[in-house]
C-alpha positions in Angstrom: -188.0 -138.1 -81.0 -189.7 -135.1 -79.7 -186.5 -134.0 -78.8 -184.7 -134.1 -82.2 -187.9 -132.5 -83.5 -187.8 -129.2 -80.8 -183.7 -129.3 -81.6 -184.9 -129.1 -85.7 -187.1 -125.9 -84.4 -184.2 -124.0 -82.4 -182.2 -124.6 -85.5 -184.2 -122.6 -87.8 -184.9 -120.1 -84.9 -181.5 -119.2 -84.8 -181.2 -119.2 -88.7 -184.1 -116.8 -89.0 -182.5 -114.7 -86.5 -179.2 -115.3 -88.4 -180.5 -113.8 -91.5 -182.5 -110.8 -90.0 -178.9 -110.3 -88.8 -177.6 -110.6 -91.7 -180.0 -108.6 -93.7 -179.9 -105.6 -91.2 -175.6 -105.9 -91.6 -176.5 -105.0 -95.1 -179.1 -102.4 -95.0 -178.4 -98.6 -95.7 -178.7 -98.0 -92.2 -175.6 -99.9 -91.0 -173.8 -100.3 -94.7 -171.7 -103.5 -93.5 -171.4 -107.0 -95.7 -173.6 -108.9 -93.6 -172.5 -112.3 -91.7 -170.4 -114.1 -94.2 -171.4 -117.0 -95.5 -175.1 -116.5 -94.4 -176.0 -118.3 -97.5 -174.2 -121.7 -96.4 -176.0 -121.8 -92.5 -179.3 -121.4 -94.4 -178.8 -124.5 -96.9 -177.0 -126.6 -94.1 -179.6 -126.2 -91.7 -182.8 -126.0 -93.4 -181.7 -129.4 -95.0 -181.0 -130.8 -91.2 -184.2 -129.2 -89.4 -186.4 -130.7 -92.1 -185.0 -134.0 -91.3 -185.1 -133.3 -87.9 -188.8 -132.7 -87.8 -189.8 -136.3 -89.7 -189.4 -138.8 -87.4 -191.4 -137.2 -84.7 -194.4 -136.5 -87.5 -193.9 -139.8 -88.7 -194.1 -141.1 -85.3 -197.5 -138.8 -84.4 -198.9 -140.1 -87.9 -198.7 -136.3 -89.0 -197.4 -136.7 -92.9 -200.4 -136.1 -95.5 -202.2 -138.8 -96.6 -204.9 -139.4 -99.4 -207.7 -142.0 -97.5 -210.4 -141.0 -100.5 -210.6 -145.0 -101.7 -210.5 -146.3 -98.2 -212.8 -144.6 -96.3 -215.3 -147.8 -96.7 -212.9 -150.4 -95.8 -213.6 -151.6 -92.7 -210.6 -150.3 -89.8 -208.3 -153.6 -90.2 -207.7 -153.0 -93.7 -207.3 -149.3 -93.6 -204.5 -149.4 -91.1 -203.0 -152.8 -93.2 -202.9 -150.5 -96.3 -201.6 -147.4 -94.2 -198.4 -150.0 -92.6 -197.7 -151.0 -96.0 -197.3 -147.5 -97.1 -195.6 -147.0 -93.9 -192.8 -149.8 -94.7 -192.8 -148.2 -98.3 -192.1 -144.7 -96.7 -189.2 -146.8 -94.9 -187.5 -148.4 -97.8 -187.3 -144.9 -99.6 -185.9 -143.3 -96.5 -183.3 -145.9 -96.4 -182.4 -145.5 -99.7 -182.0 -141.9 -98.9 -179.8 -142.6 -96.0 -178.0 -144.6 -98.0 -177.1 -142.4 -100.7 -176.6 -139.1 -98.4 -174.2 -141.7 -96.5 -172.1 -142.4 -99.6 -172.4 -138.6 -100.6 -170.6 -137.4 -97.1 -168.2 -140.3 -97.4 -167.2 -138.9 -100.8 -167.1 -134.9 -99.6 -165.2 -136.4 -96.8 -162.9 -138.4 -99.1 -162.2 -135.1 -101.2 -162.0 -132.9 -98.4 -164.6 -131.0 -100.0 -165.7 -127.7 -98.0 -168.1 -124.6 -97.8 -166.4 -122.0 -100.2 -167.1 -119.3 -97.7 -166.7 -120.6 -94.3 -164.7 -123.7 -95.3 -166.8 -126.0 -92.9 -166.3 -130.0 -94.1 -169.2 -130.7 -96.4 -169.5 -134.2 -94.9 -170.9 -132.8 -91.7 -174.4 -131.5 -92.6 -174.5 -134.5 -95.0 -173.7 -137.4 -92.7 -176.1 -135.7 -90.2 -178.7 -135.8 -92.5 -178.0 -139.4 -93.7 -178.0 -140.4 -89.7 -181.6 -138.7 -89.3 -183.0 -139.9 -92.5 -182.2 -143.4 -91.2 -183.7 -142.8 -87.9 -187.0 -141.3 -90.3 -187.0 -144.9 -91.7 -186.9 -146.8 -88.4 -189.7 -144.7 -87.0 -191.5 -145.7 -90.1 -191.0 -149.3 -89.4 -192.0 -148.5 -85.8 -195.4 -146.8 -87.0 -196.2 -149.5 -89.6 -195.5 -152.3 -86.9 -198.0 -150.5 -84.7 -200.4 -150.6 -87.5 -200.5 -154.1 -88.0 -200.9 -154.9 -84.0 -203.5 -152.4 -83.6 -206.7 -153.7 -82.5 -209.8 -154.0 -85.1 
């Protein structure tokens, strides 16, 4: 998971340098257009680094999370509450996956494409669907180790 997370930071290392790129292309200094179709790289891969960066948070326990009416449970019930949240967490990233699956099955069905740099729409979309279902299996993973942790 670690991995997929470091592969989620060279993607928006590359982007940033992408749009200073970009940016510069376009200043007075040079007077070019730019990279064309900057705009489409930023939306495709912010949307897949940010779903390559939750399983190995979820997996390190790193998401937020409000503890304010738990505090004075005793340890056992805490981490049964946080699981349950956990395998909540899961069934919404599943439902996620699920509907960013059907979404890249339609753009692939259509043949739908970037306008600029005509890249198939179904790429970014099914990646995303694949990594939102591996954010829900981490989730399961987490919430399991929850519930077998000792008192």
């Amino acid at each position: 998971m670690q991995g997929v997370a470091l592969l989620g930071g060279v993607l928006l290392i590359t982007l940033s340098l992408t749009v200073v790129i970009s940016v510069t292309l376009r200043s007075d200094l040079v007077g070019s257009a730019g990279i064309p179709g900057d705009f489409e790289l930023v939306q495709m891969a912010t949307a897949v680094a940010a779903f390559c960066f939750l399983p190995w948070c979820q997996l390190r326990r790193g998401n937020i999370f409000v503890d304010t009416f738990t505090l004075k449970l005793p340890l056992r019930w805490q981490r049964r509450i946080d699981a349950g949240w956990d395998l909540v967490y899961a069934l919404v990233m599943m439902l996620i996956a699920w509907r960013l699956a059907v979404g890249a099955r339609a753009a692939f069905a259509t043949g739908e494409n970037t306008m600029v740099l005509q890249i198939p729409s179904y790429l970014p979309i099914g990646l995303c669907a694949a990594l939102a279902a591996l954010v829900a299996a981490c989730a399961i993973v987490s919430a399991v180790r929850l519930a077998r942790a000792p008192a």
